[in-house]
N, C-alpha and C positions, 0 to 999 in steps of 0.2 A: 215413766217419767215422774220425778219428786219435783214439788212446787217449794220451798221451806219459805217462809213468811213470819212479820210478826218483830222481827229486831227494832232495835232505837235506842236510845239513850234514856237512864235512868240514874236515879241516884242511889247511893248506897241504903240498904235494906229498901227498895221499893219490890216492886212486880213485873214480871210482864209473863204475853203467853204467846208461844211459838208454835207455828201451826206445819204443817205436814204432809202438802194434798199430794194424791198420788192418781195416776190414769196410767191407761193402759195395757195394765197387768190386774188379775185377779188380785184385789187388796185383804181378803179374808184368808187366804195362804200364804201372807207375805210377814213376818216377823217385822218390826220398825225401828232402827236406833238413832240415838243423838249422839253428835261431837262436838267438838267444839276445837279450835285451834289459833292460840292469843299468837300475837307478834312473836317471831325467835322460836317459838315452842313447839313440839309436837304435835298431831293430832292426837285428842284423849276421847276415851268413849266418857260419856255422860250415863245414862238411862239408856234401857230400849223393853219392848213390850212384845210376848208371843203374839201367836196368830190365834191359836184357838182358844186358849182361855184367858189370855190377857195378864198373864205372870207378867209382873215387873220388877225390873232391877234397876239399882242406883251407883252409880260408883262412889266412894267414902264424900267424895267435898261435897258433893250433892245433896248427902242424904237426909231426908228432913224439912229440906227448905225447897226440891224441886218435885215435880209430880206429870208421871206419862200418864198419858189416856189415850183413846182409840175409840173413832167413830167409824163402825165399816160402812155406815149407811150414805156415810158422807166421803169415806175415802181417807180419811183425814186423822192422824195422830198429832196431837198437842203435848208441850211441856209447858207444864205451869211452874213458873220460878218467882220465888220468893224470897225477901232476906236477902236480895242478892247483895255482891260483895263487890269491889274493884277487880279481881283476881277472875272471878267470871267473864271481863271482860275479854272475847275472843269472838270470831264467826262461828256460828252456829252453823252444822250440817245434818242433815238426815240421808239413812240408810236402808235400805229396805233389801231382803234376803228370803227365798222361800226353805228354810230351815226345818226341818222336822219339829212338830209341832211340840214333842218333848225336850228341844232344847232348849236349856230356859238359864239365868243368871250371867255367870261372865263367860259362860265357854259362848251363851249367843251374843252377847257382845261383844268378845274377841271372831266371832264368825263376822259377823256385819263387816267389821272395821277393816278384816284383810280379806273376804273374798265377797263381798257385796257387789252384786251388777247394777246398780241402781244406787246412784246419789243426787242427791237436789246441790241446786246451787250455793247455797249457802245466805247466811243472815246473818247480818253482824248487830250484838250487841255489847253498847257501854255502857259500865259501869261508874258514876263518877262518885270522885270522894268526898 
């Protein structure tokens, strides 16, 4: 089970941080990704983070201004997002996949998004202008 946590409203370039808890699955062999999916639009991968060394990837609109991390002690992957924008405006989702620990960049975040057993509910955050 994915708990995703942490959405609200913000104004353009502020912060916020989205958190990630997970139960009942071994969390240290589990890969973790974000989505995100605004009104009218698809689901898009965001970030996600391996399991054993903690590679991370960004997708382009992200990069720079957003930041995964991974607490296994806790269960718990965050995004730190920054500089946010009105266009970020969308629900936020997490993904969790036990991926081979060498798959790493967009082929594990294209794994997350189409064969992931594991999604949290979602969190929405706004961006205002």
């Amino acid at each position: 089970q994915l708990q995703a946590s942490g959405g609200g409203l913000v104004q353009t370039g502020g912060s916020l941080r989205l958190s990630c808890a997970a139960s009942g699955f071994t969390f240290d062999n589990y890969a973790i990704g974000w989505f995100r999916q605004a009104p009218g639009k698809e689901r898009e991968g965001v970030s996600c983070i391996s399991s054993r060394d903690g590679s991370t990837y960004y997708a382009d609109s992200v990069k720079g201004r957003f930041a995964i991390s991974r607490d296994n002690a806790k269960n718990t992957v965050y995004l730190q997002m920054s500089s946010l924008k009105p266009e970020d405006t969308a629900v936020y989702y997490c993904a969790a996949d036990r991926a081979p620990y060498t798959m790493k960049g967009v082929l594990l975040l294209l794994r997350l998004q189409y064969e992931s057993g594991f999604w949290g509910q979602g969190t929405l955050v706004t961006v205002s202008s």
